[in-house]
C-alpha positions as CSV (number, residue, x, y, z in Angstrom):
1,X,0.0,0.0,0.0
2,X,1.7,3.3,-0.9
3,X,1.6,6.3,1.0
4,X,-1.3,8.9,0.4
5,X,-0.3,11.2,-2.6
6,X,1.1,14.5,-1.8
7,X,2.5,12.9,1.8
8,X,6.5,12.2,2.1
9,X,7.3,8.7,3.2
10,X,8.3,10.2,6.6
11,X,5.5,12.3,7.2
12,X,3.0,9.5,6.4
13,X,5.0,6.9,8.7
14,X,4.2,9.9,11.9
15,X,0.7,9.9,10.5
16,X,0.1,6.3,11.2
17,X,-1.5,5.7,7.8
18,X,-0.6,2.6,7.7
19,X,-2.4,1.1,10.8
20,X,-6.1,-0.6,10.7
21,X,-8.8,1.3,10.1
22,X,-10.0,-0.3,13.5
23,X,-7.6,1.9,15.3
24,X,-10.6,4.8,16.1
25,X,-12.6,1.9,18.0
26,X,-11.1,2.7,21.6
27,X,-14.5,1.6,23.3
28,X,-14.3,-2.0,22.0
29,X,-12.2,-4.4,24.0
30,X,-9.5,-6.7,21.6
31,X,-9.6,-9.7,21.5
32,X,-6.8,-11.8,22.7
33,X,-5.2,-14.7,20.4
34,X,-5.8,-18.2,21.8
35,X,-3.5,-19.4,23.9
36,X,-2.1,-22.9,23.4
37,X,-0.4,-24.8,26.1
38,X,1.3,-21.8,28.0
39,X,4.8,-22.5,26.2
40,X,7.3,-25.7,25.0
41,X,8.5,-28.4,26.3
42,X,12.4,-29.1,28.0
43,X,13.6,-31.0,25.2
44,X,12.0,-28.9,22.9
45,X,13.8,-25.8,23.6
46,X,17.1,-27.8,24.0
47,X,16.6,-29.0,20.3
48,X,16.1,-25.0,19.4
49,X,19.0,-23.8,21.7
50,X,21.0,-26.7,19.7
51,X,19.9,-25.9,16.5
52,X,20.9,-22.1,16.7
53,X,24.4,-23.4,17.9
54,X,25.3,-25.4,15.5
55,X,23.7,-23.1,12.6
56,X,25.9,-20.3,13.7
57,X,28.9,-23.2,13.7
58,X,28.2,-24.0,10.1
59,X,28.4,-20.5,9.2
60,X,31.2,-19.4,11.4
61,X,33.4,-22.9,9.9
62,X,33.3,-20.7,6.0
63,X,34.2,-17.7,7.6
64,X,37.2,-19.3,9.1
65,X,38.3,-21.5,5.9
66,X,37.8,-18.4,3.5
67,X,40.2,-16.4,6.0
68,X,42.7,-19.5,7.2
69,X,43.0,-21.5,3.8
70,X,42.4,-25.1,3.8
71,X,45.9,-26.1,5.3
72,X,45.5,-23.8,8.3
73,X,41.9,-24.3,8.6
74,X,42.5,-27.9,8.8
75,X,44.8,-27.5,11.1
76,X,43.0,-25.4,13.7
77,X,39.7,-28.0,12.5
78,X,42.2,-31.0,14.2
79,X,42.7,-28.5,16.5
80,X,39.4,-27.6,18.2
81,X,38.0,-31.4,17.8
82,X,40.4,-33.2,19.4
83,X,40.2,-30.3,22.8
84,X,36.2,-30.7,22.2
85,X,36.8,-35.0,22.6
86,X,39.3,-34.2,25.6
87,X,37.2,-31.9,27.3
88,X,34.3,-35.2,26.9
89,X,36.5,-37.4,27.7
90,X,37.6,-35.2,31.0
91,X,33.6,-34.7,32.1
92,X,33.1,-38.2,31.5
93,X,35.8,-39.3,33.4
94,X,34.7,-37.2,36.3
95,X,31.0,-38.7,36.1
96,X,32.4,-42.0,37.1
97,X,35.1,-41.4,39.6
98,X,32.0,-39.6,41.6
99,X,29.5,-42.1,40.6
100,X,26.9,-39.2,40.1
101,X,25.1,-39.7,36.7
102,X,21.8,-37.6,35.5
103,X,19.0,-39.9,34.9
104,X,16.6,-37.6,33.9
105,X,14.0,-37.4,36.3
């Protein structure tokens, strides 16, 4: 929808001209969307939390081999995977010399 003739883009946007013509009908009382179940799940916001990790990852891994070159970006790829498996292999390690384990209660 464009702006009314004669109005400058900036002057309209102050105006509000864009809004609902509903906007005059202060007396009537809006009506809320329906609500579903209040919000998600555990595991379903762990899934979204992992997703946005690992999407950032994917783009951030380019970024690194466009600036590195393949030889040093597979070096510092070597690197950062084999501190990520120590760093598993240190908080597993530590799970069973305390004996304490989550089992998801």
């Amino acid at each position: 929808m464009a702006p009314p003739r004669g109005v400058a883009c900036g002057a309209a946007a102050e105006r509000g001209w864009f809004l609902s013509a509903r906007q005059g009908d202060d007396d009537e009382e809006e009506e809320a969307p329906p609500r579903g179940s209040g919000g998600s799940s555990f595991g379903f916001s762990v899934f979204n939390l992992m997703n946005a990790i690992m999407g950032s990852g994917v783009l951030g891994l380019s970024y690194a081999m466009a600036h590195a070159g393949v030889v040093g970006f597979s070096i510092l790829l070597l690197i950062v995977a084999s501190l990520a498996s120590y760093s598993v292999f240190l908080l597993l390690s530590m799970c069973i010399q305390t004996g304490k384990f989550y089992l998801g209660t």
